[in-house]
N, C-alpha and C positions, 0 to 999 in steps of 0.2 A: 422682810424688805417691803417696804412701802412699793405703792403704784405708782407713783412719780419716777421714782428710781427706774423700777424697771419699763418704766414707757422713755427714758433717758436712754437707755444700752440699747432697746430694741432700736431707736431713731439712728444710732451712730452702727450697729450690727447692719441694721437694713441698708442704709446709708453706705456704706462700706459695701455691701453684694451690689447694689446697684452700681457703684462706680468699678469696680468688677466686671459685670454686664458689660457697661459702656465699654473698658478694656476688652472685652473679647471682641464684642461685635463693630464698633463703631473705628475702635482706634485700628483697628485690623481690616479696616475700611481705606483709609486714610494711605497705612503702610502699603495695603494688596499691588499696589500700580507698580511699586518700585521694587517689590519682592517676583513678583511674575514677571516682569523685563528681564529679573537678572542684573539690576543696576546693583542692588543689593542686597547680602543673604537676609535670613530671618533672625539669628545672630544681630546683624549688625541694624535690622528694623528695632529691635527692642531696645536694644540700646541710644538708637535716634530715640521712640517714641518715650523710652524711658525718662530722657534728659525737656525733651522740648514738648510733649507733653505735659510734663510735672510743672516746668517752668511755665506755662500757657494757665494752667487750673490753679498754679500758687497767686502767680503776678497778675494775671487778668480774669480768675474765675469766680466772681462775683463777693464784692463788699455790701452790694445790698440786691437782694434778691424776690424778686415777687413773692409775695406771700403763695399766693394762688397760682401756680402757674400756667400763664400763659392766659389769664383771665378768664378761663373756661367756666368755670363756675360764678354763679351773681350773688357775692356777699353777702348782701342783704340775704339773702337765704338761710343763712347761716348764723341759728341764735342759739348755737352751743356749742363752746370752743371744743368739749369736747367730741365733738362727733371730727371736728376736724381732726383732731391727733389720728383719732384712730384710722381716718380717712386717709390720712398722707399714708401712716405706717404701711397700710394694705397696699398704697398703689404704689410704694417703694419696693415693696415686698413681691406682688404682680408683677411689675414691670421686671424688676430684677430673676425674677422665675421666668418669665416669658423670653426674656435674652441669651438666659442659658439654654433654654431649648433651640430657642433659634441657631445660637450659635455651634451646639452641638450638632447640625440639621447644616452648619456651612451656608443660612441664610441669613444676606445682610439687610437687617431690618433696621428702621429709624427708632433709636433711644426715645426721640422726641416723641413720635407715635406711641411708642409705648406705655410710657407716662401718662399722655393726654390721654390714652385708652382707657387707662386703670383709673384716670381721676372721674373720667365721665361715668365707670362702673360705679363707684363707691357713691358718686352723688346721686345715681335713679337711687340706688337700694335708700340711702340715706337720707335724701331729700326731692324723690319725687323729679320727674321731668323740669318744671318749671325752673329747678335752680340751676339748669346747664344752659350756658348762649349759645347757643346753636347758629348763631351769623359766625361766630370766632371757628366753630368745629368747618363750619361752610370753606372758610378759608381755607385751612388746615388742610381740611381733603382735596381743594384746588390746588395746594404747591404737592399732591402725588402724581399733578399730570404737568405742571410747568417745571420744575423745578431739572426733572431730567431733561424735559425735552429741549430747555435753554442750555443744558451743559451738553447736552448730545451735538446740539447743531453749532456750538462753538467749539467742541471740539475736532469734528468732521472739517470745520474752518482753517482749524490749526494744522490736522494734519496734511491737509490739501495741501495749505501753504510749506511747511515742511518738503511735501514730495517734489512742488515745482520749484523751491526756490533752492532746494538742496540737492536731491536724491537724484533732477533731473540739469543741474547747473553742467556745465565747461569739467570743471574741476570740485568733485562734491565736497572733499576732504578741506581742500583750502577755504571754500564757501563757507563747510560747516564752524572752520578754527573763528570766522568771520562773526558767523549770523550769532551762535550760541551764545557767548556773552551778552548780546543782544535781551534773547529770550531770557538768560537769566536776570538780565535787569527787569524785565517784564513781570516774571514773576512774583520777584521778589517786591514788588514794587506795590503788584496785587495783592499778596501775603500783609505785607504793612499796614497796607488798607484797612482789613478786615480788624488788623488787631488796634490800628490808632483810632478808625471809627464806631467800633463795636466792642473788641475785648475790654480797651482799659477803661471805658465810664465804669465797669465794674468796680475798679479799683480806686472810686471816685477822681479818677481823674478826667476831666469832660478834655479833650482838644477839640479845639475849632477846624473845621473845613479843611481850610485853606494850610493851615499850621500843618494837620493830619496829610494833608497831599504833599506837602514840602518835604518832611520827614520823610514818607513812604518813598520819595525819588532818592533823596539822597540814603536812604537805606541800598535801592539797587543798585544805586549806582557805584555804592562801595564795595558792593560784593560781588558786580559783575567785574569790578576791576582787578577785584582776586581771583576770580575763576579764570580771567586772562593767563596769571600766574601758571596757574594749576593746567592747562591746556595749552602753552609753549611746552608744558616739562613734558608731553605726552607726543611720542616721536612721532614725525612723519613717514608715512608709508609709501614708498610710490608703486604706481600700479593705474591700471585704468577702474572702472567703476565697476566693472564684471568681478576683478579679482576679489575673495571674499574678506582679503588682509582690509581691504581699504575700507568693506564696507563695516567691518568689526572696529577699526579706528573711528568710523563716525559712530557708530553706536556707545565706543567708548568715551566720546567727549559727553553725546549724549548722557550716559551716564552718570557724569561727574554736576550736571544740570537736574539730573532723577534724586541727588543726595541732599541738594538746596530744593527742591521742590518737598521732597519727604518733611525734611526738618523743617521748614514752615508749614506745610499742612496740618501737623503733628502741633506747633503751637498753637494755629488758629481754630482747631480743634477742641486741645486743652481746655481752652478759654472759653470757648462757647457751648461745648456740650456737657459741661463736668455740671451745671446748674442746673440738668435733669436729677443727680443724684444728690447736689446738696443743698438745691430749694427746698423740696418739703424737711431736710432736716433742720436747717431752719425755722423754718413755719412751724415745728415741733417743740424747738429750743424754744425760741421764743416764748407759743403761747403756755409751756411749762413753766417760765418762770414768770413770765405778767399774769398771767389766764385770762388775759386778752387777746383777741383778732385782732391783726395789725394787717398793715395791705403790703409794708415791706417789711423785710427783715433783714438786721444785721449778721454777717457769717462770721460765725470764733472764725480763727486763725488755725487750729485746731480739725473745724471741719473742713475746712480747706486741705487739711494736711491730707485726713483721711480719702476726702476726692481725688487726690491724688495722686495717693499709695494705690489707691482701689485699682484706678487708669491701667497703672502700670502693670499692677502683679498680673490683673484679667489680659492683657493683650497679650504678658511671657505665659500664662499659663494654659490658655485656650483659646489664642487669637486665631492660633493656624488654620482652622476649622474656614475660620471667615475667607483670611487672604490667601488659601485655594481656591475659592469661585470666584474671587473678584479677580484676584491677578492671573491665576491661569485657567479657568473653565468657562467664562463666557467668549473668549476671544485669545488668540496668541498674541501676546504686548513684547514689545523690543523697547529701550530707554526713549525709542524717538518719537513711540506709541504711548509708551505711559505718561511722556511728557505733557502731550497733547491733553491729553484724558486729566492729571491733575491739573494743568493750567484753568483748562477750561472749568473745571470743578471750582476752582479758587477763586474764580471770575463771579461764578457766578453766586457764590456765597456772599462775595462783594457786594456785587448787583444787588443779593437779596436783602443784607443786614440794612443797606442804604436808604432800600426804599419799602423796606418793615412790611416785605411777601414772606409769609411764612415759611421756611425752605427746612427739609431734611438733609444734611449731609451726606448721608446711605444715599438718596435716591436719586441726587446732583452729581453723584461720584458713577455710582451705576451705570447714571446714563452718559456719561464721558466716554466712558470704555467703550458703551455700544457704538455710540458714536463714531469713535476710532474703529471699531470691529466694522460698521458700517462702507468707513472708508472705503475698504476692500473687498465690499460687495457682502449679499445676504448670506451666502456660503461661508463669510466668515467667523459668522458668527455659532454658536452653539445653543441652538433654540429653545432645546429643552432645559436648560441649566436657564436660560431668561425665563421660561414660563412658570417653573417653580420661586422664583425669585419674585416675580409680579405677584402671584397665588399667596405669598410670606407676607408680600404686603400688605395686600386687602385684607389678611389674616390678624395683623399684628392689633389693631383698635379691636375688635371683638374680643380678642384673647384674653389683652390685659384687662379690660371689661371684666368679662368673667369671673378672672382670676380675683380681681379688688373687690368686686363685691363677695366672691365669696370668703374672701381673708378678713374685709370689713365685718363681716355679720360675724364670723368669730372672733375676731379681737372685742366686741361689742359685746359677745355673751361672756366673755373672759372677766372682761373689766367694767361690764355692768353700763 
């Protein structure tokens, strides 16, 4: 079998453990809020993430794809397409090895990280300091301290508003039949966002601003108008606010709001982090069949598909690991908690895509929870499950580092 061939299988094999990875750690990121409230099982999480993930990675996960991701590396460095194949392969390979550990370890680490880690490995070993930009890595390592700390204090925001405008109202039950529709047109509005101004250029479709805000309303507002539906048919309880019937009736509409939060998180997810595991397959395809360096590439249909299946099978097969520390070991979440915590996570992924701040989903979502765990003072939180969590992070760029160059140097003496 020729070398082509087999640098073909290994692109679409590594390609495939990577979006794997991404299923275990990220999408089980995404699910943990709405699986630790108890909105809903892990059953019915795989099957959300199953459907609106796949649809997120099909429909909006990239038609053309940075060759280089993330521009970490300065092309011009780069006078042999070969070192690049074998460059991507290792840091698909690294990163996808680094996920699995992580995620067997229940640590929710950024996909995105992980990649950038194993790219910047492969490039000292392969081409010396000079050919990494180190202003972009600058960045990079700035959204590990903004990125939480914007979804922490807007989630802390949410839930405040939540306690005074609900928990502490005349009549909470009646307030909450009131407000929740509300919030879910909010959400769902934010969700939109993300995918009419960030997912679909993927799929070369550009909308304009304005177009993208229009859509994104009338998206919530059609769905807040169904969740009206769904929360008449949800009886009323009478009782005052002590008795616990009433406060399980708010947490139950709450819930029905945790299921349209999941299933959009879960596409605007799809969409945007499935192009950790099928840019460099790309950048492979590609320069195998030109044996040219191209700055973008087109994705088959194909490896789309494989992005994912990958998604999917890694969150049924080893998500769990993750969404125990997120949904129940940093903080105890109820639907009205987890609410808060993905709003605010969506928000600010919004915020980020908009204004092109580098942001990790893992570490936006993380600090949502604390956020909300915060609400309820420092005792709510469980410290040591944050400290190992922080530790995963700082860990996560050295690792895949290591890992790419030392996969690089042997694919290198493999194939010459």
């Amino acid at each position: 079998m020729e070398a082509t061939t087999i640098l073909l299988a290994l692109a679409v094999l590594f390609g495939l453990y990577m979006a794997w990875g991404i299923g275990a750690n990220d999408v089980a990121n995404a699910m943990a809020t709405s699986v630790g409230s108890k909105a809903i099982t892990i059953k019915q999480a795989i099957i959300i993430a199953a459907i609106f993930e796949f649809l997120g990675a099909f429909l909006a996960g990239g038609e053309v794809t940075a060759t280089i991701r993330k521009g970490i590396i300065d092309s011009e460095a780069v006078n042999d397409a070969n070192i690049l194949v074998y460059g991507m392969l290792a840091s698909l390979l690294a990163a996808a090895v680094w996920l699995t550990i992580a995620s067997k370890l229940g640590w929710p680490v950024s996909t995105t990280h992980s990649i950038v880690g194993a790219i910047v490995g492969f490039a000292l070993v392969a081409m010396g300091l000079d050919a990494i930009r180190w202003d972009q890595m600058g960045m990079i390592a700035s959204s590990w301290v903004t990125s939480p700390i914007v979804a922490g204090l807007l989630a802390f925001s949410l839930i405040m508003s939540v306690q005074k405008l609900i928990f502490e109202a005349e009549d909470p039950e009646k307030q909450t039949r009131r407000l929740v529709p509300f919030y879910i047109f909010l959400t769902v509005t934010v969700i939109a966002l993300v995918t009419f101004l960030k997912g679909l250029k993927h799929v070369g479709l550009e909308i304009d601003d304005l177009t993208a805000v229009l859509l994104s309303v009338l998206s919530g507002l059609l769905v807040a108008l169904v969740s009206v539906v769904f929360i008449r048919k949800i009886p009323v309880v009478v009782g005052d606010m002590e008795s616990s019937s009433t406060e399980d009736n708010i947490e139950r509409i709450f819930a029905l709001l945790m299921i349209v939060t999941a299933s959009a998180m879960a596409f605007s997810h799809g969409s945007n982090d499935v192009a950790n595991a099928i840019g460099p397959v790309a950048a492979i395809l590609s320069i195998l069949s030109t044996g040219e360096i191209s700055q973008s590439s087109p994705v088959p249909i194909y490896v789309l598909l494989i992005g994912g299946i990958g998604i999917v099978i890694g969150l049924a097969t080893f998500g769990v690991h993750v969404i125990k520390t997120v949904g129940e070991k940093i903080t105890e979440l109820r639907p009205s908690r987890g609410f808060a915590a993905e709003l605010a996570a969506a928000s600010t992924v919004v915020f980020a895509s908009y204004t092109g701040m580098p942001i990790s989903t893992t570490h936006t979502l993380v600090g949502a929870v604390l956020g909300v765990g915060l609400a309820r003072g420092l005792a709510a939180l469980d410290w040591s499950v944050v400290r190992s969590i922080f530790v995963s992070w700082i860990v996560t760029l050295p690792a895949g580092a290591a890992l790419a160059a030392i996969f690089y140097l042997t694919l290198r003496g493999i194939f010459g």
